[in-house]
Structures are given as C-alpha cells and as structure tokens.
Phi, psi and omega in degrees: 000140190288152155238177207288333201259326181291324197253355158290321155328310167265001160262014184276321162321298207319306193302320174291334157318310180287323189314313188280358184217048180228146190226001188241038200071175177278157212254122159292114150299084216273344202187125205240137168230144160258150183189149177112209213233135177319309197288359205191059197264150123298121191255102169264159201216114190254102183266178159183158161254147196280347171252340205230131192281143183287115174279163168291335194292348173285326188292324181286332195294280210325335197300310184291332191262055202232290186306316195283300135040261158009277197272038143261000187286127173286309161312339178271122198291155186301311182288053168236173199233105156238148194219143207226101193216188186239190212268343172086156190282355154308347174331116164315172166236142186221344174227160222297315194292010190256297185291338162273328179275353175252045183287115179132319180294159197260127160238159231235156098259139192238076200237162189265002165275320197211085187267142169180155173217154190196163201256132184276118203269296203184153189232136182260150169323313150359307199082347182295130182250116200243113169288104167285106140251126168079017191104327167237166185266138179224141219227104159341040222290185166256343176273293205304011143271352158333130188076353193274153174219182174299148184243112153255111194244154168271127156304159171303113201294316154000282203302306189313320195292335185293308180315315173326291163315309170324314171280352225242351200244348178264000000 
C-alpha cells in the first residue's frame, strides 16, 4: 500500500523544482492523505504558495505534471484517484510562512489549556509571532499556537437581510 510519506518523497525534487522557477513564492506541501483500496487508492495532495493563495486553475496544472510524476512510478498502481486543492481556510497554521501569510486575519485557537481569539499582527525574524488580543498585543512562540486557524465568522444573517432590503427599496 502506497503511504503518505512514499509520495511526500517523491514530491520533494518536484517542490524544489518550483521554488526555483516561481515568482509567487514557495510552492508547499501542506498535507498528503492516501485512502482506498491497495489496487485502487486515492491520493490527495493539499498545496499553497507561501505569498498568494493557490486557484484552482494552479491546482489543476499542478495536478497534471503531479500525474505524470505518478504514472512513471512502477509501484503506483495504474488505478488510481488524484486530487490536488489547497489546504482551505480551516487549516492549522503550523508553520511561520503560514502565519505571514495570514498577517491581518483574526485567528482562533481552540484548546482545552488555551482559548482565544485574536488579529494576527506580525511574525518577527525571530520566529515570535504578535498576536492582538482584547487590545493588547501578545507575543507568541509557534508551538504555543499549534493548531490556531483562521478565524471565520458568517456574517449575521439579520444584518445581510436588512442591507438587502435596503437596497432593494432604493
């Protein structure tokens, strides 16, 4: 059965490869799943570029020279499912270039030591990552932010309906 780790391997030439002829930053592996039946697996492969959020028209180019990749492997079975997205705004952020790139965004962390949420300010040469919470600024390691994501809230379905009408009444 293929693992997770067998195709983090074989993405490592590729990924250096982009790094070096990319102008939109480094091109990421954020997260590999295997799933399926040994004779028939499905491979998901969770991408980002470390300055610019990743489109789908990249996920698919990436997809095809991903596949050709693949089907030179003698170990992969011919019968397989690849799926190639980026990591979603649910993600953790677990590493520095994750946390520069969502400087401004309010992120969440949901622990059972430590809840909060707060707009994310600045990540220093350092690695200290400052945090706005409640007003003040607080200052950060990367482990002790393990697991914090993007904080997305839906707007209050109210408030759209009023703006809705509103406009609908002009």
């Amino acid at each position: 059965m293929i693992t997770a780790r067998d195709i983090e391997r074989l993405m490592e030439p590729y990924l250096l490869e982009e790094h070096r002829k990319s102008d939109t930053g480094r091109l990421h592996l954020c997260g590999v799943k295997v799933s399926g039946r040994a004779g028939k697996p499905q491979i998901q492969l969770f991408m980002d570029w470390e300055v610019e959020n990743i489109t789908i028209g990249a996920c698919a180019d990436i997809s095809r020279r991903i596949q050709d990749m693949l089907d030179m492997q003698d170990w992969i079975p011919g019968d397989y499912r690849l799926i190639v997205s980026s990591p979603g705004i649910d993600w953790p952020l677990t590493e520095l270039w994750q946390f520069r790139k969502n400087i401004g965004r309010s992120i969440r962390k949901n622990d059972p030591k430590e809840n909060f949420e707060g707009r994310l300010v600045d990540v220093k040469k350092n690695g200290a990552i400052l945090i706005e919470v409640k007003g003040e600024i607080c200052e950060y390691t990367r482990e002790q932010l393990s697991g914090a994501r993007v904080a997305f809230d839906l707007p209050d379905r109210n408030k759209v309906k009023r703006k809705r009408n509103e406009a609908r009444r002009r």
